[in-house]
C-alpha positions in Angstrom: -12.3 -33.7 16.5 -14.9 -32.2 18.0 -18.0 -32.7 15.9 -21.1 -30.5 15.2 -24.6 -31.0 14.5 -26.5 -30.8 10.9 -29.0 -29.1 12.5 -27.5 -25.8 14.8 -28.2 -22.7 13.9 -25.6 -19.9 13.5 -26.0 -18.8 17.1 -25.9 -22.5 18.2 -22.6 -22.9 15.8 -20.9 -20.1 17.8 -22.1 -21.1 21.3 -21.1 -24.7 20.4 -17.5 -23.0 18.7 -17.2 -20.8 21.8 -17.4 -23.6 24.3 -14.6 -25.3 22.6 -12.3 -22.3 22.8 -13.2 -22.8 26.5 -11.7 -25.7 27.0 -8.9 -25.0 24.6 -7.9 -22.3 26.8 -8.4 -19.5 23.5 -11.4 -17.7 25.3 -11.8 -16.9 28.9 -15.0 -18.1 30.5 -14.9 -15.4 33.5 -15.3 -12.6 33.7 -18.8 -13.2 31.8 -19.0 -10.6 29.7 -15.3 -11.3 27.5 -17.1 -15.2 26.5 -21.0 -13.5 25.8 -19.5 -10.8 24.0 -17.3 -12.8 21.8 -20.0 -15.4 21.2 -22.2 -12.7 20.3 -19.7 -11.5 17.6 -18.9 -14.6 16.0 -23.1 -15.1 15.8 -23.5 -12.4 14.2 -20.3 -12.8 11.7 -22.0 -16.3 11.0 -25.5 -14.9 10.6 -24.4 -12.5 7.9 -21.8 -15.5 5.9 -24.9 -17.9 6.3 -22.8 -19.9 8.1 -24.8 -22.4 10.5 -24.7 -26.4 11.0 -25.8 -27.8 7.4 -23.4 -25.0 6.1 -20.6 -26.4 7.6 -21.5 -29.8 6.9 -21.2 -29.3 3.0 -17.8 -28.4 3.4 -14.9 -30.6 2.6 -12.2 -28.1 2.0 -11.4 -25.6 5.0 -9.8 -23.0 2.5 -13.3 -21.9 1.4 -14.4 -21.7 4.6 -11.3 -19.8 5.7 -11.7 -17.1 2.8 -15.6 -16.8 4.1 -14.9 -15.7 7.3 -11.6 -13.6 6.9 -13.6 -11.4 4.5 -16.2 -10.8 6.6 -13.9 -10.0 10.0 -11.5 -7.3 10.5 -8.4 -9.1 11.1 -8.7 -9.4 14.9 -6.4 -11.4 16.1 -8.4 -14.0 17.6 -10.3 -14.9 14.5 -7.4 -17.7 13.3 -8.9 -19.4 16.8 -12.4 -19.4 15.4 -11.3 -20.6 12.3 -8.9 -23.4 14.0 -12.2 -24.7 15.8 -14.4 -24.3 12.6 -11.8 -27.0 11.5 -11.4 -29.1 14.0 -15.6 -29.3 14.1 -15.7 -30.7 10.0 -15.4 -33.9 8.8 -12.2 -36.1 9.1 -12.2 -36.1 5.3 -11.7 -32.4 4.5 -8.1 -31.3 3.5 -7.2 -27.5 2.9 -7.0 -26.8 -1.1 -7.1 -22.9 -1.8 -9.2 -22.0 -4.8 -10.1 -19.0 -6.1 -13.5 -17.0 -7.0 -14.3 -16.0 -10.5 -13.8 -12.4 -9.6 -10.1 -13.1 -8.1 -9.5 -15.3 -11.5 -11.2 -12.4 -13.6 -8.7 -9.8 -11.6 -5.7 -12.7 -11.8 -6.3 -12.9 -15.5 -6.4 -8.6 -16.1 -2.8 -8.5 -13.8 -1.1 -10.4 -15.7 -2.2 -9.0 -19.5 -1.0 -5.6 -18.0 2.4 -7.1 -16.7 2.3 -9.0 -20.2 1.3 -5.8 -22.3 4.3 -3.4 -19.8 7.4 -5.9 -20.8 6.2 -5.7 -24.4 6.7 -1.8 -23.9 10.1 -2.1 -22.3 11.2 -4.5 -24.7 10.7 -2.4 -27.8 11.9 0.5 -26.2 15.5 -1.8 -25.1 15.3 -3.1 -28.9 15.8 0.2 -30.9 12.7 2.3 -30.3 12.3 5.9 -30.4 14.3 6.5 -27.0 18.0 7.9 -27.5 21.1 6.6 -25.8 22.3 9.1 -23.9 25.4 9.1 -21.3 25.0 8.8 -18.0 26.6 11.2 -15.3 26.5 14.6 -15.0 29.1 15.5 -17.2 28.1 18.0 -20.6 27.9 14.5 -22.4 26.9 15.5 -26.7 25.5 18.5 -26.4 26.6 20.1 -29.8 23.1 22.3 -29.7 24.0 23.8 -26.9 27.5 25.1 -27.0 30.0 25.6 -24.3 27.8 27.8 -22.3 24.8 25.3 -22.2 21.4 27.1 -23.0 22.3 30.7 -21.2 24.4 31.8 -24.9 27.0 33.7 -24.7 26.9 36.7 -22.3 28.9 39.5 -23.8 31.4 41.8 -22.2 31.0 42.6 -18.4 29.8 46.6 -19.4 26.6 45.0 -21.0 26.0 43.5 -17.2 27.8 46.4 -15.0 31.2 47.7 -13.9 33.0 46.2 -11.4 33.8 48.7 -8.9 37.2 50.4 -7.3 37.1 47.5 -4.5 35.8 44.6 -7.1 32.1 45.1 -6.4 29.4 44.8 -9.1 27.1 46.9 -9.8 26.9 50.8 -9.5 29.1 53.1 -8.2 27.9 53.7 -4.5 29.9 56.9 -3.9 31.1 58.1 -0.8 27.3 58.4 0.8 26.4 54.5 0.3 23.9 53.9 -2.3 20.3 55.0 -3.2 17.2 53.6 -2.9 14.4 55.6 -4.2 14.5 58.9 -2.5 16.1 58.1 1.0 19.8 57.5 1.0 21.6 55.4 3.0 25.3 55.6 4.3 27.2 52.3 5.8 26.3 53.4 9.3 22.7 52.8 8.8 21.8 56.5 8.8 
């Protein structure tokens, strides 16, 4: 355990913090600037938490604690080190219990009366409500409205829709030229 004082400020907390993630080996002392800048960063994430000496003396759960400075950091990967020596500087008597805010038991609370509220809606529907069985595949299944030809009706003899030419072709009768498109004509060379 490595102790703090009452009395440190938050730039004296993270100097103090800093010095032991020294000697743990978690933060290189040399080149200078890696340990000023660090301490620097961890002051000023303190300063804005409010977290300095007496703060950390009023705590007897680390989860608290914990939740107070991951919200205010941005995941980098070195803050569970921080938090690690944060820990190791409280009292013997503090033992990790996570609790939650009133906003998180507000936003808990309004979760689960929507996922309450959504299984009431599936079960009515599973329980006879206004949704029809229908059969599954992709087979015709009961379509009497429909008929055999689906929603396209019937379609009527082939003359309604165009002759099939001499060589099986649809459409019009090309001739011997090739066919007509406005006012140029094209044959099958391209011409």
């Amino acid at each position: 355990m490595a102790g703090f004082d009452a009395s440190w400020t938050s730039d004296e907390l993270a100097k103090n913090l800093c010095d032991l993630l020294v000697k743990k080996g978690q933060l290189k002392e040399k080149p200078a600037f890696i340990r000023s800048d660090r301490e620097a960063k961890i002051a000023q994430i303190f300063g804005d938490i409010g977290l300095d000496g007496a703060k950390l003396g009023t705590y007897d759960n680390p989860g608290p604690l914990e939740m107070l400075v991951r919200k205010s950091t941005n995941g980098e990967t070195w803050v569970q080190h921080v938090l690690d020596g944060l820990i190791s500087m409280m009292p013997a008597k503090a033992t990790k219990t996570m609790t939650m805010d009133e906003a998180a038991k507000e936003e808990l609370a309004a979760a689960k009366e929507k996922s309450a509220q959504r299984r009431e809606r599936m079960h009515d529907d599973k329980d006879g409500g206004e949704k029809e069985e229908r059969p599954k595949g992709k087979g015709k299944g009961d379509r009497g409205d429909r008929g055999e030809r689906g929603d396209r009706g019937e379609r009527g003899e082939r003359g309604e829709r165009g002759e099939r030419g001499e060589r099986g072709e649809r459409g019009f009768d090309r001739g011997e030229r090739g066919f007509d498109r406005g006012e140029r004509v094209f044959d099958r060379n391209g011409g």
